[in-house]
Residue frames relative to the residue before (quaternion, step in Angstrom):
aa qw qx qy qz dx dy dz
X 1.0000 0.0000 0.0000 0.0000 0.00 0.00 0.00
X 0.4407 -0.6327 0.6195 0.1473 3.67 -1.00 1.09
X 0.1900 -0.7586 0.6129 0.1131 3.52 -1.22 1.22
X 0.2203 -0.9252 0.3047 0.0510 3.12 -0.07 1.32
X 0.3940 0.5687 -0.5109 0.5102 3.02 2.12 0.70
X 0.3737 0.7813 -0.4663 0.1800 3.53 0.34 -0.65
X 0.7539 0.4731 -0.1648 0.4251 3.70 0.94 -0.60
X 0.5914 0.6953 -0.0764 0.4012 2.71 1.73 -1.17
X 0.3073 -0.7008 0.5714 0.2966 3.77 -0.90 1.13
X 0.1760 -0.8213 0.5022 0.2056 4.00 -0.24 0.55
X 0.5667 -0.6311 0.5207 0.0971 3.76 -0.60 0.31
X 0.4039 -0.6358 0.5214 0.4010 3.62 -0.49 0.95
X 0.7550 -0.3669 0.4327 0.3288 3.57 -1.70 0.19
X 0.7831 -0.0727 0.1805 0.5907 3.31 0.54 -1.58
X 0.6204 -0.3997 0.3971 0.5456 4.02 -1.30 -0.11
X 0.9058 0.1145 0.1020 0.3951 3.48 -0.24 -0.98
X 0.2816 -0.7183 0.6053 0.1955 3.71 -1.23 0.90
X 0.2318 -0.8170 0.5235 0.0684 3.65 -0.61 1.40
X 0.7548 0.0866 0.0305 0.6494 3.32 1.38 -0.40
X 0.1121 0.7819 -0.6132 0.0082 3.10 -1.14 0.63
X 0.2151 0.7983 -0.5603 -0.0504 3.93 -1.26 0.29
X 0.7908 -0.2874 0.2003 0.5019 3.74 -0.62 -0.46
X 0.7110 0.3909 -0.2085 0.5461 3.48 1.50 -1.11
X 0.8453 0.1097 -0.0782 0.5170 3.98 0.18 -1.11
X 0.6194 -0.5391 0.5583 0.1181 3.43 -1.65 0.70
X 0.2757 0.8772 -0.3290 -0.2151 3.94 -0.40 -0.46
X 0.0397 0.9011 -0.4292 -0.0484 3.24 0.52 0.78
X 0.5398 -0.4324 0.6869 0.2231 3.70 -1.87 1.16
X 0.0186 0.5608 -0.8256 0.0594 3.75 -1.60 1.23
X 0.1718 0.7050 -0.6872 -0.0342 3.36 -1.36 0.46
X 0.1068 0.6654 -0.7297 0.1161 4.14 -0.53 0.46
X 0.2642 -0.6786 0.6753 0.1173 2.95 -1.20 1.70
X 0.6354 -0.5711 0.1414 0.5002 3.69 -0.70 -0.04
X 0.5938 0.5084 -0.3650 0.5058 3.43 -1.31 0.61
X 0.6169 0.5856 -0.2327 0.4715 3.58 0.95 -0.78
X 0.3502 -0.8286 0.4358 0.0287 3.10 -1.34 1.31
X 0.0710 -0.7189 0.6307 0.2835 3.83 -0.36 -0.40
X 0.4128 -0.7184 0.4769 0.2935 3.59 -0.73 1.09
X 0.5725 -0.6002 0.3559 0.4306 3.41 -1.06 0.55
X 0.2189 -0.8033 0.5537 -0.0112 3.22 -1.82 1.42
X 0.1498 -0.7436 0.5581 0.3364 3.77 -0.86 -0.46
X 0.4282 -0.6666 0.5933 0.1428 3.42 -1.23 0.94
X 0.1596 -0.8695 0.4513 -0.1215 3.51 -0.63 1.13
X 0.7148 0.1704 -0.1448 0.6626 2.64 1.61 -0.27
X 0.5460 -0.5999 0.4403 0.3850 4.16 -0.96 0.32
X 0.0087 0.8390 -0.5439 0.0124 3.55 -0.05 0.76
X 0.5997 -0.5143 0.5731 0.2177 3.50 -1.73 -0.01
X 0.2506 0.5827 -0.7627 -0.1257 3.81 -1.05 -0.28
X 0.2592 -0.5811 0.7712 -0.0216 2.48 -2.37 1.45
X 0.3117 -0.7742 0.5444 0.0849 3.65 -0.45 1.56
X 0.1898 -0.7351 0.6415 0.1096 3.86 -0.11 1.11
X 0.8523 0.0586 0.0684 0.5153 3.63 0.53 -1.18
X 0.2378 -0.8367 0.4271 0.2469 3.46 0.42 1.22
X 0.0429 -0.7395 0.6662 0.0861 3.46 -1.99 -0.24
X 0.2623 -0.6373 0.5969 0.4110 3.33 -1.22 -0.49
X 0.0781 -0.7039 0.7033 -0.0612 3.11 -1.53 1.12
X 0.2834 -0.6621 0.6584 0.2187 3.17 -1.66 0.14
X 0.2461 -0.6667 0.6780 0.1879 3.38 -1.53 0.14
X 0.1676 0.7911 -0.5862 0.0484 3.01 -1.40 0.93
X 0.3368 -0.7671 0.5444 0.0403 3.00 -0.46 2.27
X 0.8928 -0.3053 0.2278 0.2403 2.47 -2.23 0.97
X 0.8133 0.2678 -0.0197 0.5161 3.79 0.81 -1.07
X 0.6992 -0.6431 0.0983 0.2966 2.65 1.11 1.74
X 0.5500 0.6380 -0.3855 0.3766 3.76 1.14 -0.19
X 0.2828 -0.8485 0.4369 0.0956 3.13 -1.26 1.22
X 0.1302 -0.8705 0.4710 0.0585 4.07 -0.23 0.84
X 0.4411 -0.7244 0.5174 0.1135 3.47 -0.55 1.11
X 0.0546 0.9070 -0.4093 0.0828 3.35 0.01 1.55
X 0.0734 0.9075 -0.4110 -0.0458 3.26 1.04 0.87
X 0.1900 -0.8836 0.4215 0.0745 3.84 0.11 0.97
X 0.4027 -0.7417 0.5057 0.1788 3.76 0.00 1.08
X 0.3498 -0.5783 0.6449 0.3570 4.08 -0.97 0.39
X 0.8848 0.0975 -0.2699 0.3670 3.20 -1.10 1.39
X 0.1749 0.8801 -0.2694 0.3495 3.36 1.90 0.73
X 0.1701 0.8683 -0.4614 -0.0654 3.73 -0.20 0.27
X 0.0901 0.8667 -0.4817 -0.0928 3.46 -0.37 0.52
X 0.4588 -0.7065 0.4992 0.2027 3.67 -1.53 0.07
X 0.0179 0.8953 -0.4360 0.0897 3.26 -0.69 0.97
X 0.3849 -0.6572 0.5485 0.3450 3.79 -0.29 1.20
X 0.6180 -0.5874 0.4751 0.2175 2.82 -2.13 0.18
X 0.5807 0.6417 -0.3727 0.3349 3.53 -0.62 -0.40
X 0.5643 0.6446 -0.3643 0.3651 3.80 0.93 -0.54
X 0.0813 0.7932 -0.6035 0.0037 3.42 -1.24 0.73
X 0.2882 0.7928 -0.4780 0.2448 2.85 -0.92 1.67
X 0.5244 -0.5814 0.5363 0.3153 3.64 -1.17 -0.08
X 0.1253 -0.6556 0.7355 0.1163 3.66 -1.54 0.67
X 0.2732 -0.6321 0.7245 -0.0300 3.14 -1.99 1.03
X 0.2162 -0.7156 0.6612 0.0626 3.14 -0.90 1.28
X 0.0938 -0.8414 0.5133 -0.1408 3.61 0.19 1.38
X 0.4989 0.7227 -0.3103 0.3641 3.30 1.65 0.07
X 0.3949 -0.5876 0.5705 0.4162 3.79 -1.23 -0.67
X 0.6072 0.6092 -0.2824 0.4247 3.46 1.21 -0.60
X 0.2769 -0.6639 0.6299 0.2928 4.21 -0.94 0.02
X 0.4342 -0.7236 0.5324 0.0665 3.32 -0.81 1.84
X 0.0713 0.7270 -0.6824 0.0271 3.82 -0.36 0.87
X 0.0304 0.6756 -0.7334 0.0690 3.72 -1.19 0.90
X 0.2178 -0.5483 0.7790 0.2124 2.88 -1.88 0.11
X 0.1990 -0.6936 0.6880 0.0770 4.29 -1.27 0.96
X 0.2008 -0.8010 0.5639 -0.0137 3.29 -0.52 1.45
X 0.0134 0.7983 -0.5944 -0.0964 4.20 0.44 0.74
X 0.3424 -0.6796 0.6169 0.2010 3.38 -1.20 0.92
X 0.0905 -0.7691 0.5744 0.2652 3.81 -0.97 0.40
């Protein structure tokens, strides 16, 4: 199998690390609407914790698109290995907090 990130310039995860230690990762997302996160790769299995919901989309590396509509006080789980871009496609400003497990 071809790794079709391999070419690719990848983007941090989120804007900012709020927390860091040996066990969890924390990064600060904010995309007001219209706003992108450039495409990334998750490396590690992580958490989102919706502070200020929205509706976004995802759209991974291989062109598929996933309706991510994220509730305010939402939390969700995600394996690792994914690589992709979010779209704040809302009216609302998306505030999160990405918890990566190591």
């Amino acid at each position: 199998m071809t790794d079709v990130t391999h070419d690719l310039e990848l983007g941090p995860v989120g804007q900012e690390i709020v927390f860091e230690n040996d066990r969890v990762r924390v990064w600060h997302i904010r995309l007001a609407p219209g706003e992108r996160q450039p495409l990334h790769r998750h490396d590690h299995p992580y958490l989102v914790v919706a502070i200020e919901g929205a509706k976004n989309v995802v759209q991974t590396v291989d062109g598929t698109r996933i309706d991510a509509d994220e509730p305010t006080g939402g939390v969700v789980y995600r394996d690792p290995g994914a690589v992709h871009m979010l779209t704040n496609v809302g009216e609302t400003t998306y505030l999160a907090r990405l918890v990566e497990l190591k």
